[in-house]
C-alpha positions as CSV (number, residue, x, y, z in Angstrom):
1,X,-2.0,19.8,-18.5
2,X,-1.1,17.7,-15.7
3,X,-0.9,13.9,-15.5
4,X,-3.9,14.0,-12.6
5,X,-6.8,15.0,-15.0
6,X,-5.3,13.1,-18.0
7,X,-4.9,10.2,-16.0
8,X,-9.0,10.3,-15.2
9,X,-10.1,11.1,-18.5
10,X,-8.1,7.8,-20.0
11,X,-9.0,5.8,-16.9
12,X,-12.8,6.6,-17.2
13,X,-12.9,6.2,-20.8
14,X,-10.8,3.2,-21.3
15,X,-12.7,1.6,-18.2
16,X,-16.0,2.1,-20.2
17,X,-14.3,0.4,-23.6
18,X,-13.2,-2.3,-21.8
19,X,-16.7,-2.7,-20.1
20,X,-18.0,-2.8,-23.5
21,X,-15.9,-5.6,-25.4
22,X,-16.3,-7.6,-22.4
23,X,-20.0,-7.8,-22.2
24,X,-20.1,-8.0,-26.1
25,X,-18.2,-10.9,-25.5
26,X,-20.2,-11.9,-22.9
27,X,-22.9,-13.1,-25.2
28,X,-21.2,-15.7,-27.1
29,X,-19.3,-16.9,-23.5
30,X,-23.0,-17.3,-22.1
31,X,-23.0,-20.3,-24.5
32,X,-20.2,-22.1,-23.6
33,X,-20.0,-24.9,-20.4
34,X,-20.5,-23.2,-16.9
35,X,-16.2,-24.1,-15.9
36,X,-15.3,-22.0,-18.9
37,X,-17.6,-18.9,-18.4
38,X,-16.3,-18.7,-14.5
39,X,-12.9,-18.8,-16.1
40,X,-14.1,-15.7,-18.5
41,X,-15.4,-13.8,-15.8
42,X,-13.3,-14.4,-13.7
43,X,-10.2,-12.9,-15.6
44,X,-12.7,-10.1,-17.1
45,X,-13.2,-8.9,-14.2
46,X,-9.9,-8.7,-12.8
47,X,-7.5,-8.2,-15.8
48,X,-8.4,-4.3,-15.8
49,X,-6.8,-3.8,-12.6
50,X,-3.4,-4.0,-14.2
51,X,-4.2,-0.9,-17.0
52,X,-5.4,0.9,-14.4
53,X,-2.8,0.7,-11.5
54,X,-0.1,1.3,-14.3
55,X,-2.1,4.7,-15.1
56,X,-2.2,5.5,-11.1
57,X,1.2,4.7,-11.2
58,X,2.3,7.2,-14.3
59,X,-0.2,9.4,-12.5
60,X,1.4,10.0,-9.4
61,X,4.8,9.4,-10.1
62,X,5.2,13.7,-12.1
63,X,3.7,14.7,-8.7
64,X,6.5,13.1,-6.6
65,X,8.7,13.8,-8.7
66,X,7.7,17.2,-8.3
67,X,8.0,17.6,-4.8
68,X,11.7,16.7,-5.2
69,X,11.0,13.1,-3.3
70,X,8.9,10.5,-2.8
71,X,6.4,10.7,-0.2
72,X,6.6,8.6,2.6
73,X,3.7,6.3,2.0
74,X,4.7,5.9,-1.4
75,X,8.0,4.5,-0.6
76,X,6.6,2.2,2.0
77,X,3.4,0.9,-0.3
78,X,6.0,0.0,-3.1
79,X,8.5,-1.6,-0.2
80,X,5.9,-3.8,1.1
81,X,4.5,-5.1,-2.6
82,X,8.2,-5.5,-3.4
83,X,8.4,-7.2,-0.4
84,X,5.5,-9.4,-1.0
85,X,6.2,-10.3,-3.7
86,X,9.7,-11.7,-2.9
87,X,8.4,-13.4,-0.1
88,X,5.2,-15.5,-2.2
89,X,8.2,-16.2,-5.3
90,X,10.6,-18.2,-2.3
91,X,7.7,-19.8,-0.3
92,X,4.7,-19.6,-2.5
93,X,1.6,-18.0,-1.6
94,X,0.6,-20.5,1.1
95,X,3.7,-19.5,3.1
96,X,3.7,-16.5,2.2
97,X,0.4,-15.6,4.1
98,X,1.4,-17.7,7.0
99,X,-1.0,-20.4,6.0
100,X,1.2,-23.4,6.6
């Protein structure tokens, strides 16, 4: 089977468990001061971006493989978060993004 499909399936289904715990959390976080529930839902709702773009990542990466190279947007989106992320680590985000 290829990595596509599998991919989907564990994406979709890991997306729902990880909807769950959270909002099962969610109910004893609803107690607690107002600072530390933004903090919770502020990380719960980004922190399943990371699972996800590794399982795009595993995804895609038999298909170009499979066509012998990279494709050329591929190389370039990886270049450019390589090279942003260089670029925040020596200047820090503010400089990074032109900000000062």
């Amino acid at each position: 089977m290829p990595r596509v499909p599998i991919a989907i399936i564990a994406g979709l289904i890991g997306f729902a468990l990880y909807v769950a715990a959270v909002m099962i959390i969610a109910d004893t976080v609803l107690t607690w001061h107002w600072a530390f529930q933004a903090m919770y839902f502020v990380l719960a709702g980004s922190l399943w971006v990371f699972p996800i773009r590794w399982l795009m990542f595993w995804a895609i990466l038999a298909w170009a493989l499979s066509l012998g190279s990279f494709p050329a947007w591929y190389g370039a989106a990886l270049f450019s978060l390589a090279w942003a992320g260089r670029a925040i680590a020596a200047n820090g985000i503010d400089r990074a993004l032109g900000l000062v």
